[in-house]
C-alpha positions as CSV (number, residue, x, y, z in Angstrom):
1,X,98.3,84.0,91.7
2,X,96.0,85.7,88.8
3,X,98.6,88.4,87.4
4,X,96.9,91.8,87.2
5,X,96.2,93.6,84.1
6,X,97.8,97.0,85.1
7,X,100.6,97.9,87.9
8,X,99.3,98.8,91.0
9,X,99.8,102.1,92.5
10,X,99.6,103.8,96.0
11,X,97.6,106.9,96.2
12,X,97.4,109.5,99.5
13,X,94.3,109.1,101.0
14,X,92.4,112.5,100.0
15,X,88.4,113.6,100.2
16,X,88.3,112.5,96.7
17,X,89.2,109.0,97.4
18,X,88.4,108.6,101.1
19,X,84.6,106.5,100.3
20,X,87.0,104.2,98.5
21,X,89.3,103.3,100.8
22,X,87.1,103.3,103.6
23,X,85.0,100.6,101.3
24,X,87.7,97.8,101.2
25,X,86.0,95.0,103.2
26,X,88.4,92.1,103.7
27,X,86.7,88.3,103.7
28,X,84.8,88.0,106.8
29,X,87.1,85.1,107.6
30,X,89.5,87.9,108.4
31,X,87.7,90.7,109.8
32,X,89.1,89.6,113.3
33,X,92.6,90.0,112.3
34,X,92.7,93.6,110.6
35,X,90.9,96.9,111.9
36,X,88.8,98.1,109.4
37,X,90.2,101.3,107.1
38,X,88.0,103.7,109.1
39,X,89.8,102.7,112.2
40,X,93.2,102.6,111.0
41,X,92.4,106.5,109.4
42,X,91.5,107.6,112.6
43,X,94.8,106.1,114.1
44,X,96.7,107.6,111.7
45,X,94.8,111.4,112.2
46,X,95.6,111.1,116.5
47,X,99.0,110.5,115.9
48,X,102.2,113.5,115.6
49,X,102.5,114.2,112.1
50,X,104.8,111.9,110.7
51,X,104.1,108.8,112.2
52,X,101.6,107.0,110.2
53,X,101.7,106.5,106.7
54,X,98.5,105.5,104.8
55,X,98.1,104.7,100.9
56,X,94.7,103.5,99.0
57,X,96.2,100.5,97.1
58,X,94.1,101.0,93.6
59,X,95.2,98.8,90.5
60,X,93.8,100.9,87.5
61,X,90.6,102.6,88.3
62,X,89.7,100.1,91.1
63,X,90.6,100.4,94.9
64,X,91.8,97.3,95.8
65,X,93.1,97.4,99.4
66,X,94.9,99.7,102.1
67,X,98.5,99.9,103.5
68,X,99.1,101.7,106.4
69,X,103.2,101.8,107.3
70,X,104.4,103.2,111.0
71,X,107.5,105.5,110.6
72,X,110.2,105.4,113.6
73,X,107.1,104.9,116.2
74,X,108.4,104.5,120.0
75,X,107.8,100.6,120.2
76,X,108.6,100.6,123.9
77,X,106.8,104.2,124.9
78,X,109.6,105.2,126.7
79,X,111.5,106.6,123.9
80,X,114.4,103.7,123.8
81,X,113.5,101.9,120.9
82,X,112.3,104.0,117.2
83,X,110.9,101.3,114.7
84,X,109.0,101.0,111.4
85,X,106.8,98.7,109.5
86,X,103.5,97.8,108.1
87,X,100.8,98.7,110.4
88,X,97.8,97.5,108.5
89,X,97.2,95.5,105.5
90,X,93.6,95.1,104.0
91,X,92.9,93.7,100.8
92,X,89.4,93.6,99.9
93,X,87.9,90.1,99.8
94,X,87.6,90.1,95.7
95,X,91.3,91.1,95.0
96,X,93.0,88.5,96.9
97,X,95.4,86.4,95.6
98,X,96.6,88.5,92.8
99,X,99.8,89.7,94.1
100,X,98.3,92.8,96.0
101,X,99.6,92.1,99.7
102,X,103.0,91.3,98.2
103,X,102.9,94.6,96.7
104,X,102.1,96.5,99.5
105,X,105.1,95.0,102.1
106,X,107.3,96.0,98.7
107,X,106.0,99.6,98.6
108,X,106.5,100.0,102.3
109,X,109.7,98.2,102.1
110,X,110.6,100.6,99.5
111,X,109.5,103.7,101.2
112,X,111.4,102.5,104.6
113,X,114.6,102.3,102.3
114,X,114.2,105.7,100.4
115,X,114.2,107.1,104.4
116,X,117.5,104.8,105.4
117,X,115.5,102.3,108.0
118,X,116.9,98.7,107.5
119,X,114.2,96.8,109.4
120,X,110.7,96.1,108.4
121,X,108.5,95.9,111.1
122,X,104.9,93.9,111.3
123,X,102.5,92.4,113.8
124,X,100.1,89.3,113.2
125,X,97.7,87.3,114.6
126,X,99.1,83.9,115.4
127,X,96.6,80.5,114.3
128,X,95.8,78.8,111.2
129,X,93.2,81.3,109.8
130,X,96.3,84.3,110.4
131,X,98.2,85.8,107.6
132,X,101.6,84.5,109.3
133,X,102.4,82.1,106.3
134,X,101.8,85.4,104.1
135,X,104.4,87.0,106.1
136,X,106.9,84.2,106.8
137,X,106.6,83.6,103.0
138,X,107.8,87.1,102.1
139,X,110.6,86.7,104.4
140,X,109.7,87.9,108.0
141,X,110.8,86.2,110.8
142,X,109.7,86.0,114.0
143,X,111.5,88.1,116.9
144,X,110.1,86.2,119.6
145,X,108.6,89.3,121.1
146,X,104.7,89.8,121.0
147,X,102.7,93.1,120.8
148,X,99.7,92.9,122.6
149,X,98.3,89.2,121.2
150,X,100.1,89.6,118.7
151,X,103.1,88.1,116.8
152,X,106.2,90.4,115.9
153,X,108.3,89.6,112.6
154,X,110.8,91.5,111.1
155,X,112.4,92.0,107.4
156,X,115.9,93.0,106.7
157,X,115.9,95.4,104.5
């Protein structure tokens, strides 16, 4: 891992940064695993106030990736079962490997702390070319359940 030459911050996405964020491009290696940041800004617009949580990951003056978090979603749809976690995770292509994505789960770990939820919540796409060992490496663990085709972990917090 390259260590960065400033601390990387979150900003709220706002018109002034919105062209940035919407320009982080992951490697197209990965493109099938992550919505791009246009999608995951419309997901976040259609849903009640409150529920997604989106942040332009920017490391001095350059945009480096995007975090969106999910705050006390209803996993089931039936109202039985509140949970939050990282929702999407996109580092641009060039700034991989510097500590970015590690950041982010932090931040959003953080920020489900500050709000007194104990679990971290996130979703992958199983296979060798997923970002499982990513997760697994920052502590996440498998539930067992799926979402969709997708792989659930969780984080004590």
């Amino acid at each position: 891992m390259t260590p960065t030459t400033s601390t990387p911050r979150l900003e709220k996405i706002t018109p002034g940064n919105f062209e940035a964020a919407t320009g982080i491009r992951v490697g197209p290696d990965q493109e099938h695993a992550v919505s791009p940041v246009v999608e995951s800004l419309a997901e976040a617009y259609v849903h009640p106030e409150g529920v997604a949580w989106p942040r332009l990951i920017v490391d001095g003056d350059r945009p480096v990736g995007f975090l969106m978090a999910f705050l006390g979603i209803d996993w089931r749809g039936d109202g039985s079962l509140r949970r939050s976690g990282l929702w999407r995770l996109n580092i641009a292509a060039g700034e991989q490997g510097r500590g970015y994505g590690r950041f982010a789960v932090e931040s959003v770990a953080t920020e489900l702390r500050r709000r007194g939820v104990t679990e971290l919540y996130v979703t992958w796409h199983p296979g060798p070319d997923g970002p499982e060992g990513f997760y697994t490496g920052l502590g996440f663990r498998p539930t067992g359940e799926t979402s969709g085709d997708q792989t659930v972990g969780v984080l004590e917090l």
